[in-house]
MIDO-481366 format. One line per 3 residues: number of its first residue (from 1); their letters; for each residue y, z, x of N, C-alpha, C. Coordinates in nm, 3 decimals, decimal comma, always signed. Atoms other than C-alpha are relative to their C-alpha. Layout:
REM MIDO-481366
NUM> A> Y/Z/X/Y/Z/X/Y/Z/X; ... .
REM end
This chain:
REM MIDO-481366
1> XXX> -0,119/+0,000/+0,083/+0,000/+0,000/+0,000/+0,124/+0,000/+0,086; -0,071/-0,002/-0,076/+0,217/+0,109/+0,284/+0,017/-0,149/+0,046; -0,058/+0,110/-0,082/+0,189/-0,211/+0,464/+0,038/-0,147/-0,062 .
4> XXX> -0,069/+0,108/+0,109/+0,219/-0,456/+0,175/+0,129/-0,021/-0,061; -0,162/-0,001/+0,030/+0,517/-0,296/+0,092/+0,096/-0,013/+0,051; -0,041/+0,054/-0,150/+0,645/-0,332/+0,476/+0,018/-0,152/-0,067 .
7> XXX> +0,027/+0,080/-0,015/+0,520/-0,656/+0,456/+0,141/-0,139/-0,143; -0,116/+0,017/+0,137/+0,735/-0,731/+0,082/+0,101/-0,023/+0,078; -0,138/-0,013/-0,025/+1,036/-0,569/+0,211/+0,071/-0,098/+0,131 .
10> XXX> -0,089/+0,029/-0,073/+1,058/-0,768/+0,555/-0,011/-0,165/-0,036; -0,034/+0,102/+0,033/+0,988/-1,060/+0,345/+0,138/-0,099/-0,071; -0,131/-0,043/+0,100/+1,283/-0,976/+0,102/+0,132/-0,007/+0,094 .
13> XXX> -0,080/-0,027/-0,085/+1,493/-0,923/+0,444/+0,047/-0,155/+0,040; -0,039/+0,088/-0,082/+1,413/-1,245/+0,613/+0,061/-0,132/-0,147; -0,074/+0,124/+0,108/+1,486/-1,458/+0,282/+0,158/+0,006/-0,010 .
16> XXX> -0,126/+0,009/+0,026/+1,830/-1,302/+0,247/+0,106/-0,020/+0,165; -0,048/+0,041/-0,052/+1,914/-1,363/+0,575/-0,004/-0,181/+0,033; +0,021/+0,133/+0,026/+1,786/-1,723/+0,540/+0,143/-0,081/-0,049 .
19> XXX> -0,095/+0,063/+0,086/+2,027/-1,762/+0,272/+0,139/+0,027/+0,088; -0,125/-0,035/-0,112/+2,317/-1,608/+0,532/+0,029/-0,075/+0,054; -0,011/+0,072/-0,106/+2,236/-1,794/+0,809/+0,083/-0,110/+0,022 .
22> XXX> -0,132/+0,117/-0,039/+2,489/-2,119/+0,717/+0,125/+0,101/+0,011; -0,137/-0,041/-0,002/+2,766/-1,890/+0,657/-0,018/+0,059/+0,131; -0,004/-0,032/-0,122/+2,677/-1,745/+0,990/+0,005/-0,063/+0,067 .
25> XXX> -0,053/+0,111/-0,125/+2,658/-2,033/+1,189/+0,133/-0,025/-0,044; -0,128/+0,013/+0,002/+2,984/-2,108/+1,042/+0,114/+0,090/+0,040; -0,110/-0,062/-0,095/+3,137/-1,823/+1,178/-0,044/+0,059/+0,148 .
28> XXX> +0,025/+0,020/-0,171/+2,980/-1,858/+1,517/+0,064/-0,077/+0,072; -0,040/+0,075/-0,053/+3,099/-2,176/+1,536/+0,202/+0,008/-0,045; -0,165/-0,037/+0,012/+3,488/-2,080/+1,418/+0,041/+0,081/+0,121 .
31> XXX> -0,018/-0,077/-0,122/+3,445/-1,831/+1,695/+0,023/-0,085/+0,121; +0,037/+0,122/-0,144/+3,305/-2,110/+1,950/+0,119/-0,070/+0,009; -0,080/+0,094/+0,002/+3,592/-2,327/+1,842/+0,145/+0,084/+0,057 .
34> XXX> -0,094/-0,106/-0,019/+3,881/-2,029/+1,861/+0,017/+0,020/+0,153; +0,069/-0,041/-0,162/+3,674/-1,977/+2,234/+0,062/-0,100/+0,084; -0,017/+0,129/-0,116/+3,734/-2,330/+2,355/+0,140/-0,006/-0,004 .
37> XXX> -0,167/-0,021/+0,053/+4,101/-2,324/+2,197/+0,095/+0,048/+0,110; -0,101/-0,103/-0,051/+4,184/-2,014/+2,401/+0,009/-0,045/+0,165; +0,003/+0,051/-0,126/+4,056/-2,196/+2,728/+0,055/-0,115/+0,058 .
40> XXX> -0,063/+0,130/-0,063/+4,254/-2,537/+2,716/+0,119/-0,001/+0,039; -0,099/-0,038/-0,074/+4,474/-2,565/+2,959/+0,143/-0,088/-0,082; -0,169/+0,045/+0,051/+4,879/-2,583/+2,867/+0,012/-0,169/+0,037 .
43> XXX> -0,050/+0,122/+0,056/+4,991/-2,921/+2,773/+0,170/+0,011/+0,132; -0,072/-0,015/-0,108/+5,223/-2,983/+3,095/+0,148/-0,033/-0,067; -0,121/+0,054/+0,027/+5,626/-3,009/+3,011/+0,077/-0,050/+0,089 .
46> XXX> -0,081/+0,006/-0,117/+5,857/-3,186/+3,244/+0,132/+0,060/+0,072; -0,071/-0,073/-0,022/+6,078/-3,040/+3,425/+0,137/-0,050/-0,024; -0,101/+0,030/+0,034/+6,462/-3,053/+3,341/+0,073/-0,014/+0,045 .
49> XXX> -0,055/+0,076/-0,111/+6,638/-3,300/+3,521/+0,125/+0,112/+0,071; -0,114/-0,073/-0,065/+6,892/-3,113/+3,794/+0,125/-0,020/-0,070; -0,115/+0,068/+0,083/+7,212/-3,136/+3,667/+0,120/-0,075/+0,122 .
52> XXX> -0,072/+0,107/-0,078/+7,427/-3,399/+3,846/+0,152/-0,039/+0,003; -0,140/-0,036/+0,024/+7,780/-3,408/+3,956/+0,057/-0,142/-0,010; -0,044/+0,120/+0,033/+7,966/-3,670/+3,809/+0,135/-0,083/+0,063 .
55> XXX> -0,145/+0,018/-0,037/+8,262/-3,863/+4,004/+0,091/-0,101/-0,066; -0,137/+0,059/+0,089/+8,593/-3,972/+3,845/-0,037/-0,169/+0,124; -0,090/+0,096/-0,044/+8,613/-4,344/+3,893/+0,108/-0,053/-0,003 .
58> XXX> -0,121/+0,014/-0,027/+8,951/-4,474/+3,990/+0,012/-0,154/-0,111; -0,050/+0,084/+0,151/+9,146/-4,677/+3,688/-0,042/-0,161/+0,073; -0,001/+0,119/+0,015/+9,093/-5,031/+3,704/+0,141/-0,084/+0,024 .
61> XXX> -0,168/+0,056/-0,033/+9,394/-5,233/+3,877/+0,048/-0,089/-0,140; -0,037/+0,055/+0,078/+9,624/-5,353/+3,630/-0,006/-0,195/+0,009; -0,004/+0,117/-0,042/+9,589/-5,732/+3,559/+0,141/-0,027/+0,022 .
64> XXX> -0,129/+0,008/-0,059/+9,839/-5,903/+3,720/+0,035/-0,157/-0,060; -0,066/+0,096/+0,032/+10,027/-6,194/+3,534/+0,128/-0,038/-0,039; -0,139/+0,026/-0,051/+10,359/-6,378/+3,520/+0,085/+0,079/-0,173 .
67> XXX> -0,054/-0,095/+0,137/+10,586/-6,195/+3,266/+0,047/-0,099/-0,108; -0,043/+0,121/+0,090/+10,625/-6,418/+2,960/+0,112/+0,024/-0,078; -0,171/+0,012/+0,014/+11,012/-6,518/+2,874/-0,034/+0,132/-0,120 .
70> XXX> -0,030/-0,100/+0,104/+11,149/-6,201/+2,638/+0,098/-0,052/-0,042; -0,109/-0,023/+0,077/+11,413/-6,268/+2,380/+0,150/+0,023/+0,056; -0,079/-0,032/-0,043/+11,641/-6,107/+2,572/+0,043/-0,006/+0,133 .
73> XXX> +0,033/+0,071/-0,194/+11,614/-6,270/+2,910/+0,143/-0,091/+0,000; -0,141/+0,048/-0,018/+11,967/-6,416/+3,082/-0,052/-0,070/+0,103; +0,028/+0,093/-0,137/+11,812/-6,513/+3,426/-0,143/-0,017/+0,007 .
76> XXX> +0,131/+0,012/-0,107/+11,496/-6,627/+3,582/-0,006/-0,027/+0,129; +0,014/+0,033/-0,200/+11,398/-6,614/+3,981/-0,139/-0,030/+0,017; +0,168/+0,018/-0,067/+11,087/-6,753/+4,105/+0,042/-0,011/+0,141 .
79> XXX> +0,007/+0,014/-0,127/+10,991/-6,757/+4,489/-0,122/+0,004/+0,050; +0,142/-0,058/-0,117/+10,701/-6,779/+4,753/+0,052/+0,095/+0,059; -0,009/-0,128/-0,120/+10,669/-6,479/+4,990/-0,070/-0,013/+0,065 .
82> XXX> +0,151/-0,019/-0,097/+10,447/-6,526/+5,287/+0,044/+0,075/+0,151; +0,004/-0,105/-0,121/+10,388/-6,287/+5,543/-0,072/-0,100/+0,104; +0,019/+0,063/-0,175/+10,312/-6,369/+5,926/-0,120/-0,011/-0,005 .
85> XXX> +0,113/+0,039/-0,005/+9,961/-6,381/+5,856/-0,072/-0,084/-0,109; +0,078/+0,123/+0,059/+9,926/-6,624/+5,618/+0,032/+0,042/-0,163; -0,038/-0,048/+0,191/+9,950/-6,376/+5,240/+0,095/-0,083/-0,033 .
88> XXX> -0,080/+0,069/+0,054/+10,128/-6,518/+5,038/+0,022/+0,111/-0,171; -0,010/-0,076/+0,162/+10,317/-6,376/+4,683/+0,062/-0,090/-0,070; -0,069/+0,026/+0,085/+10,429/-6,533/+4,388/+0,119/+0,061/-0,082 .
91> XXX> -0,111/-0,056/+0,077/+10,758/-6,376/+4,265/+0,077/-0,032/-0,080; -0,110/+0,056/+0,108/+10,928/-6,377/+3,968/+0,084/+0,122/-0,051; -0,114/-0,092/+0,058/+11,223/-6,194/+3,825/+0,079/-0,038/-0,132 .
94> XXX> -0,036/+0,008/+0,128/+11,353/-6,154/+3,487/+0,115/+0,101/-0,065; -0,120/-0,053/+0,058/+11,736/-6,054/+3,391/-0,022/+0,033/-0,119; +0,008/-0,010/+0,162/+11,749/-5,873/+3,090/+0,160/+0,051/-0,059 .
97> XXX> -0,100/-0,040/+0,020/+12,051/-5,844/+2,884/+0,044/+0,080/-0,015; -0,072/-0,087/+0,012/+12,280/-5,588/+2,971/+0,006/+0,140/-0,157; +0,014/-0,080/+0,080/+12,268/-5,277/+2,731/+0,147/+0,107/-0,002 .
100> XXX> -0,095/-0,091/+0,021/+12,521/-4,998/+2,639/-0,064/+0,139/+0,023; +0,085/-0,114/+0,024/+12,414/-4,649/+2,779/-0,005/+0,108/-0,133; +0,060/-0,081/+0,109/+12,397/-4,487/+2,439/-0,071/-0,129/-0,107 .
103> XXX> +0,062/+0,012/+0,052/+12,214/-4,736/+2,330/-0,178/-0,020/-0,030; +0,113/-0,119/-0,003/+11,871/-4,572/+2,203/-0,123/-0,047/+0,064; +0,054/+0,057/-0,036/+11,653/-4,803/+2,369/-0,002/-0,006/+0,156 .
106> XXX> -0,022/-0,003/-0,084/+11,802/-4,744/+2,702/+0,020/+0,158/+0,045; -0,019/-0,155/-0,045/+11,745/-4,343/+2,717/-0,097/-0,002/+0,113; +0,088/+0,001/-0,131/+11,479/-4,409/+2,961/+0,028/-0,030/+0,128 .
109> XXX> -0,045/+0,068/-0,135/+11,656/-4,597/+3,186/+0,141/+0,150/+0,029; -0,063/-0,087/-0,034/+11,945/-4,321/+3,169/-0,063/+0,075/+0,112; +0,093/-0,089/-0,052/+11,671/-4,073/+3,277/+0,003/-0,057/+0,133 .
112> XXX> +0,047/+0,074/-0,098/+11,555/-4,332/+3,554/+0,103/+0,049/+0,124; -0,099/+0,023/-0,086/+11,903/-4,349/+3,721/+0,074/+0,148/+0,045; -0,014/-0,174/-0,067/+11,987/-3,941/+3,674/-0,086/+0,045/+0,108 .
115> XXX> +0,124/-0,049/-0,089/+11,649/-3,859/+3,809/+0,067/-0,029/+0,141; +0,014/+0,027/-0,174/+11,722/-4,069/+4,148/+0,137/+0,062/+0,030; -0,119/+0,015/-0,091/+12,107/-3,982/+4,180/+0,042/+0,160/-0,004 .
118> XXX> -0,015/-0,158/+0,011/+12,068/-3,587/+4,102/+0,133/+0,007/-0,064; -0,111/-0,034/+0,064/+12,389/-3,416/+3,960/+0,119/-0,101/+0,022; -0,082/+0,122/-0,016/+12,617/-3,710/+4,075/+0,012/-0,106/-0,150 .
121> XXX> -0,086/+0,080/+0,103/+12,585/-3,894/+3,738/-0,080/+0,106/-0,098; +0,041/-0,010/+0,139/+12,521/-3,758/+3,371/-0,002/-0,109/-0,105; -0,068/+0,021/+0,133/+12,501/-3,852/+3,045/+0,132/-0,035/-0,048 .
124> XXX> -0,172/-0,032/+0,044/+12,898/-3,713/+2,991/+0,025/-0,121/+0,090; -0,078/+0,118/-0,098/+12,994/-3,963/+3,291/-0,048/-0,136/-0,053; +0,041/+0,183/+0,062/+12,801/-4,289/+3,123/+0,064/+0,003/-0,094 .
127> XXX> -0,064/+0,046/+0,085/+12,947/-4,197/+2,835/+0,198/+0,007/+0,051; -0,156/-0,005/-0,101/+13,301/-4,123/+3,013/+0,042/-0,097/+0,002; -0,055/+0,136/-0,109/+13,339/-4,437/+3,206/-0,091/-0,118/-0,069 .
130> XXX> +0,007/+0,071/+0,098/+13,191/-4,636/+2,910/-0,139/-0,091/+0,093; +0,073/+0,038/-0,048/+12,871/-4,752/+3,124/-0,094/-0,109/-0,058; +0,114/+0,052/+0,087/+12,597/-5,007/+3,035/-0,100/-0,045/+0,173 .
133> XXX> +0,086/+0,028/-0,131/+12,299/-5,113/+3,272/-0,129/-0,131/-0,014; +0,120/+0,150/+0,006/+12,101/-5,428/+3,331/-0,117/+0,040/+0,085; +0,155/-0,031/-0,100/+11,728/-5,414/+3,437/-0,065/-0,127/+0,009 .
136> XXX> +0,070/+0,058/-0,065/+11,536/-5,648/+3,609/-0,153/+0,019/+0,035; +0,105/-0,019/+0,019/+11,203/-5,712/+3,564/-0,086/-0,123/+0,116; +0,094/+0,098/-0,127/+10,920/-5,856/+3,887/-0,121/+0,073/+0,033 .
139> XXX> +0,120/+0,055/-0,039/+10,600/-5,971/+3,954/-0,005/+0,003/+0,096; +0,070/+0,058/-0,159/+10,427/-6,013/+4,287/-0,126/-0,018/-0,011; +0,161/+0,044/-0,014/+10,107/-6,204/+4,278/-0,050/-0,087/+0,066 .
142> XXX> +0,036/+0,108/-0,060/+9,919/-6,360/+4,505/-0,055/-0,123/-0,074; +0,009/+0,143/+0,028/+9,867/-6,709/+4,440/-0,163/-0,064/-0,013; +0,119/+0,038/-0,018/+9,524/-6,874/+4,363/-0,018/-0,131/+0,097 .
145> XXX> -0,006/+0,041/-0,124/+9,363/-6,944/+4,657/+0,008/+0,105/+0,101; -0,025/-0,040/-0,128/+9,524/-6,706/+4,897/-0,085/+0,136/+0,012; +0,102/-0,071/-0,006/+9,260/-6,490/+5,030/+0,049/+0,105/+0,113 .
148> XXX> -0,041/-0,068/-0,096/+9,456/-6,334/+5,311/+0,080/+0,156/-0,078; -0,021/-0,100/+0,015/+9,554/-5,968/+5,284/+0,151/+0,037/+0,003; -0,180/-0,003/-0,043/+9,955/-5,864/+5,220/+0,001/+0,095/+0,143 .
151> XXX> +0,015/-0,085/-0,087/+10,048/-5,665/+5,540/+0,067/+0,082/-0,048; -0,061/-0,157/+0,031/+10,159/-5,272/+5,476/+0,130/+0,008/+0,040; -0,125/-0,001/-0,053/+10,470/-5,365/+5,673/+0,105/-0,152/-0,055 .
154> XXX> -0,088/+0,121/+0,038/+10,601/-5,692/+5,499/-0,002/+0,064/-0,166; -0,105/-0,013/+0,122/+10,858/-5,600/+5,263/+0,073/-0,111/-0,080; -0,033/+0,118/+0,079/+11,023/-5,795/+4,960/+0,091/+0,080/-0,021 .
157> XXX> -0,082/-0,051/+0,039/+11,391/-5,686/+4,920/+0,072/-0,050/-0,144; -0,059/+0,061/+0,128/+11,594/-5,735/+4,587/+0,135/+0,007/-0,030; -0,134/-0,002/+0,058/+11,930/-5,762/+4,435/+0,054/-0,018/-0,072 .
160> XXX> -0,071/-0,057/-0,093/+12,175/-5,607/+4,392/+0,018/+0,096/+0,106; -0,011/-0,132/-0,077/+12,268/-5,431/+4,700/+0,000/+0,123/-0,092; -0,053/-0,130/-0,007/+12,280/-5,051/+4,637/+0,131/-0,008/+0,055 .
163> XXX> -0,131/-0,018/-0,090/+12,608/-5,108/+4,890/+0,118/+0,002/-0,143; -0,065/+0,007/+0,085/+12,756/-5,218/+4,554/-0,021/+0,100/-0,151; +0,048/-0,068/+0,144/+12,593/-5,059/+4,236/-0,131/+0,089/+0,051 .
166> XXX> +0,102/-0,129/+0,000/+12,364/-4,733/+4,174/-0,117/-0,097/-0,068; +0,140/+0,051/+0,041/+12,000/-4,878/+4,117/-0,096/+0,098/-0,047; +0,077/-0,130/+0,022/+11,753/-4,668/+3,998/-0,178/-0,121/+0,009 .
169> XXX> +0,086/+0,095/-0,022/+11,370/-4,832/+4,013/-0,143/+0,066/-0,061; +0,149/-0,073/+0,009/+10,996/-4,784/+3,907/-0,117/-0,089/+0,037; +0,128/+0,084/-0,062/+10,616/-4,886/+3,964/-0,007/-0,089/+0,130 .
172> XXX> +0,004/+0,023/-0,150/+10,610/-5,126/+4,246/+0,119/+0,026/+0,048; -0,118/+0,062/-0,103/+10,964/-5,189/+4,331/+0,037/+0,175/+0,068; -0,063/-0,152/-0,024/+11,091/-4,801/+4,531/+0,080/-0,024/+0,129 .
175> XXX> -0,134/-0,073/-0,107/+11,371/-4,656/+4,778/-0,062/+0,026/+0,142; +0,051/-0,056/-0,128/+11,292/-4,569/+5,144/+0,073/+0,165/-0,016; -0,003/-0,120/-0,012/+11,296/-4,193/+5,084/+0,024/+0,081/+0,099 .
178> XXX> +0,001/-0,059/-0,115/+11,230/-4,120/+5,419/+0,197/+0,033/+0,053; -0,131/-0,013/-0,035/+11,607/-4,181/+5,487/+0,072/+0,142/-0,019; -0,093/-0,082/+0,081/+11,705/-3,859/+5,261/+0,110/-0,016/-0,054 .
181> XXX> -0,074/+0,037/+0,095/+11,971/-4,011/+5,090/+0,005/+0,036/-0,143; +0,054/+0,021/+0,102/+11,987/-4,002/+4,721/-0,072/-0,140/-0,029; +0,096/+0,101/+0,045/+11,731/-4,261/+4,585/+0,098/-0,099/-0,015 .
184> XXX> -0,088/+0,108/+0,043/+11,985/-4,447/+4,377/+0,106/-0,086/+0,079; -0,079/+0,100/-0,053/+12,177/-4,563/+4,659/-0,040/-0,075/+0,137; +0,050/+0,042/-0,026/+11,934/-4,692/+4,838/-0,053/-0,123/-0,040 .
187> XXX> +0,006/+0,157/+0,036/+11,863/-5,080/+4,872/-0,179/+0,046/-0,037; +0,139/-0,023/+0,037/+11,501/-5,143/+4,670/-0,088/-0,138/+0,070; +0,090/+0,155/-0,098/+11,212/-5,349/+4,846/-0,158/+0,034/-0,075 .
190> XXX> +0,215/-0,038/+0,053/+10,795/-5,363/+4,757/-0,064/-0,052/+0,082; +0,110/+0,060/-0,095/+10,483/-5,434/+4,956/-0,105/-0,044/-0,094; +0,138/+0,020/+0,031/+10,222/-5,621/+4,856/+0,043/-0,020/-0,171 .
193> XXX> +0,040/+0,036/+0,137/+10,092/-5,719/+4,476/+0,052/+0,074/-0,083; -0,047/-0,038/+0,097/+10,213/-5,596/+4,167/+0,104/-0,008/-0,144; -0,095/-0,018/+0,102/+10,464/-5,509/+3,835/+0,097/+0,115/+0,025 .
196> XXX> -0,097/-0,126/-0,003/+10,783/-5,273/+3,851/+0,154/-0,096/-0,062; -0,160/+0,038/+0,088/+11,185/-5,292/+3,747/+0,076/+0,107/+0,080; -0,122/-0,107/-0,048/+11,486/-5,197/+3,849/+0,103/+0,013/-0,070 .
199> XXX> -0,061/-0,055/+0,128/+11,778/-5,056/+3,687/+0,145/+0,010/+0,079; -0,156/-0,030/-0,028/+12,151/-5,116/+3,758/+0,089/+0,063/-0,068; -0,154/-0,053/+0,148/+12,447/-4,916/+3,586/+0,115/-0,054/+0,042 .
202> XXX> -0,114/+0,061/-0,077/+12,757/-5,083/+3,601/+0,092/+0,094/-0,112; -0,164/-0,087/+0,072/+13,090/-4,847/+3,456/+0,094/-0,082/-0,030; -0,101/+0,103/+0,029/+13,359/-4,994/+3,237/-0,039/-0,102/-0,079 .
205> XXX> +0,084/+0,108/+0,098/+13,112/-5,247/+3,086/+0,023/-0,003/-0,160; -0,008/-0,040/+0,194/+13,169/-5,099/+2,689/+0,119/+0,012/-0,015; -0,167/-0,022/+0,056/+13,569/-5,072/+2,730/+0,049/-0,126/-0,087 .
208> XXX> -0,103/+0,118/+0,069/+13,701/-5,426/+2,621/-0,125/-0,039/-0,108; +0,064/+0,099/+0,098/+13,444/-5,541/+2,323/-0,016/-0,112/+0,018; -0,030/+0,172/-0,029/+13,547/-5,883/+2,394/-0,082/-0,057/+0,117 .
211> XXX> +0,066/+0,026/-0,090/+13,381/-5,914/+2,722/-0,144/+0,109/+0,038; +0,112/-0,105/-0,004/+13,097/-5,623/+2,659/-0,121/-0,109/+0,092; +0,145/+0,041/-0,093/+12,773/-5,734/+2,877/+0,041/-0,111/+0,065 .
214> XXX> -0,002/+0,147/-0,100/+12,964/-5,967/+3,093/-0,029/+0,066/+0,141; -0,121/-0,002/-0,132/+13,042/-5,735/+3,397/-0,152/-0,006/+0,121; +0,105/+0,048/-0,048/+12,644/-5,838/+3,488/+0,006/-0,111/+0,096 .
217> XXX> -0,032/+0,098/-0,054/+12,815/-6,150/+3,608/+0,067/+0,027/+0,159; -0,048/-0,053/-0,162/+12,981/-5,947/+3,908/-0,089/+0,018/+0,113; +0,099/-0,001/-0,099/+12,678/-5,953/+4,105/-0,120/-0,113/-0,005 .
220> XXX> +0,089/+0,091/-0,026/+12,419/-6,104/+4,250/-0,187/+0,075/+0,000; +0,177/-0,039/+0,033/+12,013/-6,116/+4,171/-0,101/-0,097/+0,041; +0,100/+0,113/-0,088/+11,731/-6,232/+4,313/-0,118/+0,085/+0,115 .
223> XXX> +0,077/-0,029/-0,057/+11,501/-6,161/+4,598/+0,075/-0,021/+0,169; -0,033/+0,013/-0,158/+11,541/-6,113/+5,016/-0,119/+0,038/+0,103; +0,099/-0,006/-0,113/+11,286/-6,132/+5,294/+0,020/+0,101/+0,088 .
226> XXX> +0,013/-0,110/-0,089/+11,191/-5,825/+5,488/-0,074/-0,037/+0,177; -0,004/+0,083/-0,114/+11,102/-5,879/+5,886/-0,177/-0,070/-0,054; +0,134/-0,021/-0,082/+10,797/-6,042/+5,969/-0,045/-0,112/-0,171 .
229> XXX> -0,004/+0,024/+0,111/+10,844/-6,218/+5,569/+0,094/-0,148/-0,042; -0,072/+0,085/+0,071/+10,954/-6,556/+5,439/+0,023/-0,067/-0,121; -0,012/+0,069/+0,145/+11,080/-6,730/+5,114/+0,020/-0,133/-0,008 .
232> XXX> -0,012/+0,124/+0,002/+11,034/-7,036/+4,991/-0,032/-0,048/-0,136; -0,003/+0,075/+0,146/+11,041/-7,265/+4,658/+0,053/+0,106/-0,132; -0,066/-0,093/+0,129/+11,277/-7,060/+4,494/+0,096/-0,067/-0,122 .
235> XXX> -0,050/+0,019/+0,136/+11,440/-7,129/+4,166/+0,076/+0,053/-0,086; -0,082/-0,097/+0,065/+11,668/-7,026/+3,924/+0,012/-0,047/-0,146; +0,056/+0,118/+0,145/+11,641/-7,109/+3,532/+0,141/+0,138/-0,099 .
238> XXX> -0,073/-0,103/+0,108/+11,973/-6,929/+3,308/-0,021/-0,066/-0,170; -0,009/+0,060/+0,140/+11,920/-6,898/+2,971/+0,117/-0,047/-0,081; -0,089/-0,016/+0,056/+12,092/-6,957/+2,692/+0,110/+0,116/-0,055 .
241> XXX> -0,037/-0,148/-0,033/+12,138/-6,588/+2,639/+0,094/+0,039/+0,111; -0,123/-0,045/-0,112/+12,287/-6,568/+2,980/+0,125/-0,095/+0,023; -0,121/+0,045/+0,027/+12,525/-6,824/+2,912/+0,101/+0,059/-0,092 .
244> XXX> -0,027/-0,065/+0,139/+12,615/-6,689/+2,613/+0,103/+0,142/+0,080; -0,065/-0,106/-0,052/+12,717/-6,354/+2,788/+0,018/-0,011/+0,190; -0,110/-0,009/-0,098/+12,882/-6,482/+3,097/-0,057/-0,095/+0,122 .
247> XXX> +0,048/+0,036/-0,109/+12,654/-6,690/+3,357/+0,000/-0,160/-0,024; -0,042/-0,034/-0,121/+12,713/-6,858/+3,546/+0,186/+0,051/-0,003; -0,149/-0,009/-0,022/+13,064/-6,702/+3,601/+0,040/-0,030/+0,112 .
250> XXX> -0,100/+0,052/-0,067/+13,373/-6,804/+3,793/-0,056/+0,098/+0,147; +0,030/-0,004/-0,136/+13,280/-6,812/+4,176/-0,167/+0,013/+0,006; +0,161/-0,012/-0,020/+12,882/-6,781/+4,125/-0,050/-0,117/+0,119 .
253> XXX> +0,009/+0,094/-0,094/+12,703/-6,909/+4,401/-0,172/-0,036/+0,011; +0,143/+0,005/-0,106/+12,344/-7,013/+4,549/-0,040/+0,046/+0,119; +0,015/-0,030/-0,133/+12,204/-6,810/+4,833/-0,181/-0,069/+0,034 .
256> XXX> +0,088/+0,016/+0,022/+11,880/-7,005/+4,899/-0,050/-0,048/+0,192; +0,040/+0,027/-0,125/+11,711/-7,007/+5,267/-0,138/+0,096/+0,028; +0,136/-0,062/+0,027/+11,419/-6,853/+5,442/-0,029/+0,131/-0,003 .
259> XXX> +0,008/-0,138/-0,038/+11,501/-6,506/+5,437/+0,086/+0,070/-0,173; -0,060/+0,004/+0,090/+11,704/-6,531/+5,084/+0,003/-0,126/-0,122; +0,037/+0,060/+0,136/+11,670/-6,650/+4,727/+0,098/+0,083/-0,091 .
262> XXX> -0,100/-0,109/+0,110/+11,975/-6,495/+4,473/+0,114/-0,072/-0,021; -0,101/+0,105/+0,059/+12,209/-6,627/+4,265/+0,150/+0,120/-0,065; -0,089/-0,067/+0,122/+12,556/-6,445/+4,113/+0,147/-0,037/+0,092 .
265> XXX> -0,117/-0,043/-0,051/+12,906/-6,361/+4,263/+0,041/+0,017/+0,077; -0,065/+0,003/-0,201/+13,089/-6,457/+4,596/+0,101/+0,020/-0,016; +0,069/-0,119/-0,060/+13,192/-6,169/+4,668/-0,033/+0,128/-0,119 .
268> XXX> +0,106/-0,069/+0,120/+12,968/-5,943/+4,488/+0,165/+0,133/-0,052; -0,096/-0,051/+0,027/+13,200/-5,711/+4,327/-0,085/+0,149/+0,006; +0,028/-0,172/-0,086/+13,136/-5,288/+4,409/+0,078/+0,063/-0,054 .
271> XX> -0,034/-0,125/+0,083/+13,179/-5,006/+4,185/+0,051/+0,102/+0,061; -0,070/-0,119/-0,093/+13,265/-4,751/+4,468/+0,113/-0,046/+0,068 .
REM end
């Protein structure tokens, strides 16, 4: 009896583990799977690039082309420039008609001409002595074709003297500083390629109405060869505009050779 009933019970045992046994392999193998899981190696990430120092590149030279006629244009100058080694520049210059210093278009140029001449002129004195100021606008471009290099020491002078009128100047055209002078009464010259302007004030210009933006006609404009620098196929083209307000006036002349190109007033007439 004993052992039948053994025999029953470990029959009764092994059936219900029978019936177990899938759900047990199934969590043998959740285990097994969990097992292999915990052993696969990390999934590699790359590493994160250094960080890299970035350098400023330098602006892009301005293009360089001939200034196309303005509205308000009185003169034109063209010229070659060639230096002792062969450069060569195309120059052109562009009179613009005379202005009135309060008028609002010409506060910049005020600025221009205070800046260089320090407490020596104001505002009160342009308006004082009834001022107005002509600016002059030039090119320098080499020529297609010329492959030779400008030299650092061949200068392009312009005019009017400083000897006569306060100039004031920007971008290429500037003053020899070194002198210590004030700026403005310093003659203006440029090296090499580029765009800039210069800025005359002439006093007295706004008194008579009748002759307002003539007293432009008292001088002379144009271009002058620095050492080592010559000019050639120069030109001169007045508009109608600059007829209109005064050009050519009484005694105007031609200065045209290889060291000079400028056209106005023999003898230049001088504010000091």
């Amino acid at each position: 009896m004993f052992r039948m009933g053994t025999v029953h019970l470990l029959r009764r045992t092994f059936v219900v583990m029978s019936h177990s046994s899938p759900i047990i392999a199934f969590s043998l193998g959740l285990a097994a799977i969990t097992s292999l899981a915990g052993c696969t190696a990390p999934v590699a990430v790359p590493p994160s690039p250094s960080p890299t120092t970035t350098t400023a590149q330098p602006e892009p030279a301005p293009s360089l082309t001939p200034l196309p006629r303005e509205p308000d244009a009185t003169l034109l100058i063209r010229a070659i420039a060639t230096a002792e080694n062969g450069a060569k520049l195309s120059l052109g210059g562009m009179v613009h008609r005379s202005v009135s210093h309060e008028y609002p278009g010409t506060q910049t140029i005020n600025t221009n001409v205070i800046n260089d001449c320090g407490p020596n002129l104001t505002n009160g004195i342009f308006a004082a002595d009834a001022w107005s100021f002509t600016r002059m606008q030039v090119t320098a471009i080499p020529p297609s074709g010329s492959t030779e290099v400008w030299p650092d020491d061949g200068r392009v002078g312009y005019r009017p003297s400083a000897d006569n009128v306060y100039v004031s100047s920007r971008a290429l055209i500037q003053a020899d500083a070194a002198t210590g002078d004030l700026l403005c009464v310093q003659d203006k010259f440029s090296v090499g390629a580029g765009k800039g302007a210069f800025f005359v004030g002439i006093p007295g210009d706004t008194i008579d109405l009748d002759n307002f933006n003539d007293l432009w006609t008292s001088h002379t404009w144009g271009f002058t060869a620095g050492a080592g620098v010559t000019l050639s196929d120069c030109s001169f083209e007045i508009t109608s505009l600059g007829n209109e307000y005064g050009a050519p006036g009484a005694g105007w002349v031609e200065v045209v050779d290889a060291t000079s190109c400028y056209i106005g007033a023999s003898p230049e007439r001088s504010i000091f």
